[in-house]
C-alpha positions as CSV (number, residue, x, y, z in Angstrom):
1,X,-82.2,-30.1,115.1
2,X,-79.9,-32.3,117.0
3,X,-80.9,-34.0,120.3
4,X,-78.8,-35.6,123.2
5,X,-80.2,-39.0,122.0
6,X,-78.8,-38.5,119.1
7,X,-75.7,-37.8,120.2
8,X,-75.2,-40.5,122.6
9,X,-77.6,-43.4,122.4
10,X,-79.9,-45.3,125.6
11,X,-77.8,-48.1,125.0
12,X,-74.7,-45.8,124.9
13,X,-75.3,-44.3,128.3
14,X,-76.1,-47.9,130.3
15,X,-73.4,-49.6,128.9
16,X,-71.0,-46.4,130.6
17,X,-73.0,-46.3,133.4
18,X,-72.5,-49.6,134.7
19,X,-73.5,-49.8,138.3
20,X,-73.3,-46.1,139.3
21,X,-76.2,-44.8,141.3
22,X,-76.8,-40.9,142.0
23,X,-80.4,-41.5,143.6
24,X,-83.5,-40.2,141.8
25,X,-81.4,-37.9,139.5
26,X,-82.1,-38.9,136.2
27,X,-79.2,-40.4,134.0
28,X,-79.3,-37.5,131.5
29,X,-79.0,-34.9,134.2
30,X,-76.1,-36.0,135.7
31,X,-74.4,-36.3,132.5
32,X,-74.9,-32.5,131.0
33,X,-74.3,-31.1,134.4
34,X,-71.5,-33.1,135.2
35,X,-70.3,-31.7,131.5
36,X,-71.4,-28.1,132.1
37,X,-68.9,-28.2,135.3
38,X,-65.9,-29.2,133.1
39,X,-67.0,-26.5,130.4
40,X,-67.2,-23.8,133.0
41,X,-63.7,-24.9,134.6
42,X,-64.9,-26.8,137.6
43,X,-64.2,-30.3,138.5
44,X,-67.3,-33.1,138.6
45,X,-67.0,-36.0,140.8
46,X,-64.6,-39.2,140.1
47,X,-67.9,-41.6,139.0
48,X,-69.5,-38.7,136.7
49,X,-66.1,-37.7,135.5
50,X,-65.5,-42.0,134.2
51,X,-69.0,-41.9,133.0
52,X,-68.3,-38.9,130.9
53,X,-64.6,-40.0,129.8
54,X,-67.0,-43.6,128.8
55,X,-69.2,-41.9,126.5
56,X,-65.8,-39.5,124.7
57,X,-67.7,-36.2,126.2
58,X,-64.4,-35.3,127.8
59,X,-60.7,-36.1,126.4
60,X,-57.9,-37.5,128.3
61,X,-56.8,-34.6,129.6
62,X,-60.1,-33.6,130.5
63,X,-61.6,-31.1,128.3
64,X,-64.7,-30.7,126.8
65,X,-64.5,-32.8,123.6
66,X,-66.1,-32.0,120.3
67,X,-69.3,-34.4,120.9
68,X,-69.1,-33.0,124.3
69,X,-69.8,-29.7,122.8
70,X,-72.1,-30.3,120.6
71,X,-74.0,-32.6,123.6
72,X,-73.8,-29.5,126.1
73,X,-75.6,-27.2,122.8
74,X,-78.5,-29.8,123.0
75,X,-79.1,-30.5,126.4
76,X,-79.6,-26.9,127.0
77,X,-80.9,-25.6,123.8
78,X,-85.0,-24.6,124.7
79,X,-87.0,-26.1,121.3
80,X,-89.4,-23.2,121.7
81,X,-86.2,-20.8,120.6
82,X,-86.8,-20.1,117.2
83,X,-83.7,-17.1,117.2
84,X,-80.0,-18.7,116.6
85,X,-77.7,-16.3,118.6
């Protein structure tokens, strides 16, 4: 089964990250929720947005790219769910 760190490396997400600072959210979290808002229609915030554009989880034209996708199935895919739906 795929995981997010397969997807997009440690070393992927610092080098996008730069010198961004959202607190004492974890680096991880702001990405796939940042990502869920764009797959649900919403907007994220200018600095998640570049982060997410950084690591090719959104396109240009800011849709939900294929890695994106398959990133936003394994962030929120529960291990202990042995059922495909």
């Amino acid at each position: 089964m795929e995981t997010v760190y397969d997807i997009i490396t440690d070393e992927q997400v610092a080098l996008a990250w730069g010198n961004a600072d959202f607190g004492n959210v974890e680096k991880r979290d702001v990405i796939k929720y940042a990502l869920l808002k764009w797959a649900c229609g919403y907007e994220s915030g200018k600095t998640a947005s570049c982060i997410l554009h950084d690591l090719g989880l959104l396109t240009s034209n800011n849709r939900v790219s294929v890695c994106g996708k398959r990133y936003l199935y394994a962030a929120f895919k529960h291990s202990s769910q042995e059922q495909s739906y």
